[in-house]
One Martini backbone bead per residue (centre of mass of N, CA, C, O) as a GRO file, in nm:
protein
  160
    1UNK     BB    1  -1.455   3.339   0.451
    2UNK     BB    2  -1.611   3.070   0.383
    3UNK     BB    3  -1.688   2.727   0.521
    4UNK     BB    4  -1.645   2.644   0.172
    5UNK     BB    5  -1.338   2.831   0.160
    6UNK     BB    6  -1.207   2.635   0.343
    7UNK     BB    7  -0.905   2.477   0.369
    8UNK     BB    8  -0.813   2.145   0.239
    9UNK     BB    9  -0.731   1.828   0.322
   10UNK     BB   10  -0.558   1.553   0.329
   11UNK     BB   11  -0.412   1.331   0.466
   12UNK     BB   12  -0.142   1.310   0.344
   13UNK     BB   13  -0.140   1.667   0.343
   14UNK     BB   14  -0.109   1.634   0.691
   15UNK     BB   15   0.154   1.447   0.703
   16UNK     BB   16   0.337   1.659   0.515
   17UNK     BB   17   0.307   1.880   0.729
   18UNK     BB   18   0.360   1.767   1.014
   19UNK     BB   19   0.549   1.487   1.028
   20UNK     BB   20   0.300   1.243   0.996
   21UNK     BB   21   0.144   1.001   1.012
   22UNK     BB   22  -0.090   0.830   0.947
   23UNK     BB   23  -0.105   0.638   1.160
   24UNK     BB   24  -0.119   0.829   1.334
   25UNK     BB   25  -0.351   1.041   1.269
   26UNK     BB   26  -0.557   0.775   1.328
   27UNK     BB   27  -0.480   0.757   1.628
   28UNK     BB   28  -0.572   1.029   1.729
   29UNK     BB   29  -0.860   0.964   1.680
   30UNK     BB   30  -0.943   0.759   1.809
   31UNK     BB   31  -0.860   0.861   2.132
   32UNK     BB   32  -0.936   1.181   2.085
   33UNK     BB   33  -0.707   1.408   1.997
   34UNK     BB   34  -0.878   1.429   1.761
   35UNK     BB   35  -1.087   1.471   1.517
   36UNK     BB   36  -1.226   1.403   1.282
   37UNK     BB   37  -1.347   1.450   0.966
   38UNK     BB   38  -1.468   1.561   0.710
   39UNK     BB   39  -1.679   1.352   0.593
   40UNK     BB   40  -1.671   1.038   0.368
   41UNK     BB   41  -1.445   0.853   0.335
   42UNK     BB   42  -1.319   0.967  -0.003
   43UNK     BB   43  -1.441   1.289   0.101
   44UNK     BB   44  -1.240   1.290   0.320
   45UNK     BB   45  -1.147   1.608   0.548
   46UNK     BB   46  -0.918   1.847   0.651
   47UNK     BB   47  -0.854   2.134   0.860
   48UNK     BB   48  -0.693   2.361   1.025
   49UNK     BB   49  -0.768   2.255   1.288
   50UNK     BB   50  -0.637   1.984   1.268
   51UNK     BB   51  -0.357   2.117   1.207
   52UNK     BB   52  -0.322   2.277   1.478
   53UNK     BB   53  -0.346   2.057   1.643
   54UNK     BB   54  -0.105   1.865   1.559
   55UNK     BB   55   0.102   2.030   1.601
   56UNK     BB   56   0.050   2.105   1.898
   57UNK     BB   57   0.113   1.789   1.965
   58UNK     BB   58   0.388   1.769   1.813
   59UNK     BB   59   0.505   1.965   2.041
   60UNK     BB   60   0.439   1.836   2.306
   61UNK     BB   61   0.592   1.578   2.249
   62UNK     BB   62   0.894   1.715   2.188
   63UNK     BB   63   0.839   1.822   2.541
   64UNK     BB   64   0.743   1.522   2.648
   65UNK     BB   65   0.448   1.470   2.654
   66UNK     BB   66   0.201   1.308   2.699
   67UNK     BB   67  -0.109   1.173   2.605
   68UNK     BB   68  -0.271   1.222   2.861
   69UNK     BB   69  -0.187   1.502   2.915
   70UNK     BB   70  -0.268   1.581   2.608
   71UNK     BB   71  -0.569   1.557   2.677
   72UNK     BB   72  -0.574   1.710   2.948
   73UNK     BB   73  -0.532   1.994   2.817
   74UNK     BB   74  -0.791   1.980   2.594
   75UNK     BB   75  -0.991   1.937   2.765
   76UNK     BB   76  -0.907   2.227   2.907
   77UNK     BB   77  -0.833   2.448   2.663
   78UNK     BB   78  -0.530   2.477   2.712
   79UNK     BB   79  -0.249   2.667   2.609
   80UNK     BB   80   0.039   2.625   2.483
   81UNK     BB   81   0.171   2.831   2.669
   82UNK     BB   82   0.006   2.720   2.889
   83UNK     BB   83   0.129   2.463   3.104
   84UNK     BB   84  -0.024   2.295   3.347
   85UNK     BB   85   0.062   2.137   3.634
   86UNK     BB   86   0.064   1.818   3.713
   87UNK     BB   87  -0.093   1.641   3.907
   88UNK     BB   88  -0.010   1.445   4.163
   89UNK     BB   89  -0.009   1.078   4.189
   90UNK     BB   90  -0.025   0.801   4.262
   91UNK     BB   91   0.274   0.622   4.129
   92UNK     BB   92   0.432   0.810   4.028
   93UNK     BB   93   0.707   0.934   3.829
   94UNK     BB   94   1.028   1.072   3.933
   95UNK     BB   95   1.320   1.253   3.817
   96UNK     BB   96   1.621   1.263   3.995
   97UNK     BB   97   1.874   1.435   4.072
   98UNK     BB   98   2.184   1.365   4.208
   99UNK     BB   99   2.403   1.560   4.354
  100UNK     BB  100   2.748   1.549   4.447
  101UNK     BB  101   2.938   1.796   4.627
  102UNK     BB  102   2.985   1.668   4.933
  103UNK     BB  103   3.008   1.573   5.261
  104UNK     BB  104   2.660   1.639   5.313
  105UNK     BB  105   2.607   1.740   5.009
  106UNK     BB  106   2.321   1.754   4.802
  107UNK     BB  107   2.167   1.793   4.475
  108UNK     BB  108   1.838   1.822   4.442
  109UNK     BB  109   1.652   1.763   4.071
  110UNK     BB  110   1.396   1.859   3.878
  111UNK     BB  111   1.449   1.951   3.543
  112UNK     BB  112   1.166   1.939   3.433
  113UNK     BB  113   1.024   2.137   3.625
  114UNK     BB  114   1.250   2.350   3.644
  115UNK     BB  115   1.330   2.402   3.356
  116UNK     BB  116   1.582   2.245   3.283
  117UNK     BB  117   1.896   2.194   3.135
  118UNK     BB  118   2.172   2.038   3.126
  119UNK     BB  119   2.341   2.290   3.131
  120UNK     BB  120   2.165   2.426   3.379
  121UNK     BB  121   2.237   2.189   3.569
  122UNK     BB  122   2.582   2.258   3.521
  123UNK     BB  123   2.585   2.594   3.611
  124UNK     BB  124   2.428   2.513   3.901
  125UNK     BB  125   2.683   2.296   3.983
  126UNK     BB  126   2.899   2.528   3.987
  127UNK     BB  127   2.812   2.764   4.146
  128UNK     BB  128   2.796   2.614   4.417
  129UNK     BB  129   3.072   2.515   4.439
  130UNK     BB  130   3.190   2.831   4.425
  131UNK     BB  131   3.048   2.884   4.716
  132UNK     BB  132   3.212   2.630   4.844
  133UNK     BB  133   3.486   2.801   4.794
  134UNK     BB  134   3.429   3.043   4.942
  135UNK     BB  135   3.355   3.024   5.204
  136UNK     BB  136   3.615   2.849   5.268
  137UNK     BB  137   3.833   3.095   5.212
  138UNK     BB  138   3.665   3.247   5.469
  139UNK     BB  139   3.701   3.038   5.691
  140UNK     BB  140   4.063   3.104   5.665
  141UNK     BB  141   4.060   3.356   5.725
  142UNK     BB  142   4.168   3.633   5.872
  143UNK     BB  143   4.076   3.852   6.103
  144UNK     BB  144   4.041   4.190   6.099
  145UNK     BB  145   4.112   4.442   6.323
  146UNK     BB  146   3.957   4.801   6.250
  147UNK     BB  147   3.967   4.916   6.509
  148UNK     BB  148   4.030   5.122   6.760
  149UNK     BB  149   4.202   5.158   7.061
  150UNK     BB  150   3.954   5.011   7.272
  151UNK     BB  151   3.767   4.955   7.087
  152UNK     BB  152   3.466   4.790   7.028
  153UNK     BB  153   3.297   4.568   6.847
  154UNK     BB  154   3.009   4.443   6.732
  155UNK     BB  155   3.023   4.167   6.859
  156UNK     BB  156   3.093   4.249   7.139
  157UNK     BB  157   2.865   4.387   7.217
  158UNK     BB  158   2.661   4.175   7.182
  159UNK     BB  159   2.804   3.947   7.368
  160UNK     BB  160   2.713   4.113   7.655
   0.00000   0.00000   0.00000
């Protein structure tokens, strides 16, 4: 396929395949994180790249990432597939869950950095929960010494 038998799109059929307004990818276009058209006026065209471009965008946009951070993804060439981790800066501001725990023990997490689902949030505060309800039933139970009569257990001999 040569450069001229390359599938060409209207904005309309742009807008059709991605689920994205025309005015939405005129603006992505303003601000730079889509190309231009091929062609001017009303012969102006948009190929498979176009096409590639926006979805990629609003992948990343429905996985939450900010317009800014995918600008700086795109300026950087960075693959959908590896999307590094946004350098923190002044200002910045970040969501972190406080989960109360018991008293004295609370678990911080920020779900969005740790790629935590809130479902994945809440088996990991229950799993974390019974792990203080076992080691508590641990501390409850009598030490049974099964040593035989007059040898030192391996702690007594420790402390000596």
């Amino acid at each position: 396929m040569t450069m001229n038998d390359e599938k060409h799109f209207t904005l309309e059929e742009l807008s059709a395949l991605t689920s994205l307004s025309r005015r939405t990818i005129r603006f992505y276009m303003q601000i730079g994180i889509v190309p231009r058209p091929e062609g001017a006026n009303r012969g102006a065209y948009y190929l498979v790249s176009h096409l590639d471009r926006l979805l990629e965008i609003r992948k990343w946009q429905n996985a939450g990432i900010s317009l800014n951070r995918i600008r700086e993804l795109l300026d950087n060439s960075a693959g959908a597939a590896d999307i590094p981790a946004r350098r923190r800066s002044t200002g910045d501001i970040s969501v972190k869950s406080h989960i109360f725990l018991r008293p004295g023990a609370e678990l911080v997490i920020d779900p969005a950095e740790a790629g935590f689902t809130p479902e994945e949030v809440r088996e990991l505060t229950q799993g974390i929960m019974r792990c203080f309800d076992q080691i508590k039933q641990n501390q409850n139970q009598p030490v049974i010494d099964n040593t035989p009569n007059g040898e030192q257990s391996d702690e007594e001999r420790s402390e000596e």
